[in-house]
Structure formats: structure tokens, C-alpha cells
N, C-alpha and C positions, 0 to 999 in steps of 0.2 A: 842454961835456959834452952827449952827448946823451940823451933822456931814455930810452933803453934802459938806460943805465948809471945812471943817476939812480934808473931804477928798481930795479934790483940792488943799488944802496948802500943804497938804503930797505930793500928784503928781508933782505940781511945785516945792520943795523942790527937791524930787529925778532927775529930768527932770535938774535942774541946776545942782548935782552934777553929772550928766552923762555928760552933756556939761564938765563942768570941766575935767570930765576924760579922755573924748573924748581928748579933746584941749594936757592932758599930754601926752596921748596915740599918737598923731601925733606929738609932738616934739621928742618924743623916737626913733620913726618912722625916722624921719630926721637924726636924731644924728645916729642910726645903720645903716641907706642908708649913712651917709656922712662918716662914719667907714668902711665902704664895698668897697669904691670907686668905681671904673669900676670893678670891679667884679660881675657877674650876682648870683654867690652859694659862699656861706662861712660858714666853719661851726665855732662853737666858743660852745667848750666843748660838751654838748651832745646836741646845738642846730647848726639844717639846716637853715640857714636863706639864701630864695631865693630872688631876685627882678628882675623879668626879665619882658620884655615888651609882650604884649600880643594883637594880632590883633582881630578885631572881625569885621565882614559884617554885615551891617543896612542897612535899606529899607529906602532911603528920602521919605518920603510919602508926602512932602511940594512937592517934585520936581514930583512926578506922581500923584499927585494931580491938581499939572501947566497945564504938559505935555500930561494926559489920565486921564480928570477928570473924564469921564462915567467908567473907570477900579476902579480908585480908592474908588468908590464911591460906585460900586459893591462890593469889599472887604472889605471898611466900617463896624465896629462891632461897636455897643455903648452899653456902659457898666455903671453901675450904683456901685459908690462906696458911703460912708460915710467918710468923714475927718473928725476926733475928734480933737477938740481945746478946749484949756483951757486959756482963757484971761484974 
């Protein structure tokens, strides 16, 4: 085996045990939201646990894209990324 692949079974090893942790990490998540009830702050010994709803404003850029293609299309940036995959 060489160690390109060596290296890749080490990544997808870790890559599953982070899914794994992830997955226990958001059943905790549940189970302390479902402990909190309607309470947005509670604290529980030296810890603050918050869960409160949080608004945020987006641009539909589908929809002014519809509506003012010649704006949208001025604003337009294209970007150039790399996605790393391991299959």
C-alpha cells in the first residue's frame, strides 16, 4: 500500500468518526433543548446555555435575478473554489 492511500484511509477513518461525533453532538443538543423547555437562558452549574431564535436578512438573488436580470447580473461575482473529495 502506498502511503497516498494510507493517507486517505486515515482521512476517511477520521471523517467517520467526526460524522459519529457530530450525530452524538446533536442528540445532546436535543436532549439539553428538550431539558430547557420554553426557556430561551438557563444556567445549570457554571454553565450559560442560551437557545434563542435569531433573525437574519438575505438577498433572494433567484427573485432579482426574475425581476432586474440587467441589476443582477451587474452585481454578479464568480468565484473560483476547489472542493476536495475523497471517494
Amino acid at each position: 500500500m502506498n502511503e497516498l492511500t494510507t493517507l486517505c484511509r486515515e482521512y476517511r477513518e477520521l471523517q467517520r468518526m467526526g460524522e459519529e461525533i457530530a450525530a452524538e453532538m446533536d442528540a445532546l443538543k436535543d436532549r439539553i433543548r428538550a431539558a430547557m423547555g420554553e426557556n430561551d437562558t438557563v444556567t445549570a452549574g457554571e454553565y450559560k446555555i442560551t437557545n434563542k431564535a435569531v433573525s437574519s436578512s438575505r438577498l433572494d438573488s433567484v427573485a432579482l435575478k426574475k425581476a432586474l436580470p440587467e441589476i443582477a447580473a451587474q452585481f454578479t461575482k464568480t468565484t473560483v473554489s476547489r472542493r476536495f473529495v475523497i471517494s
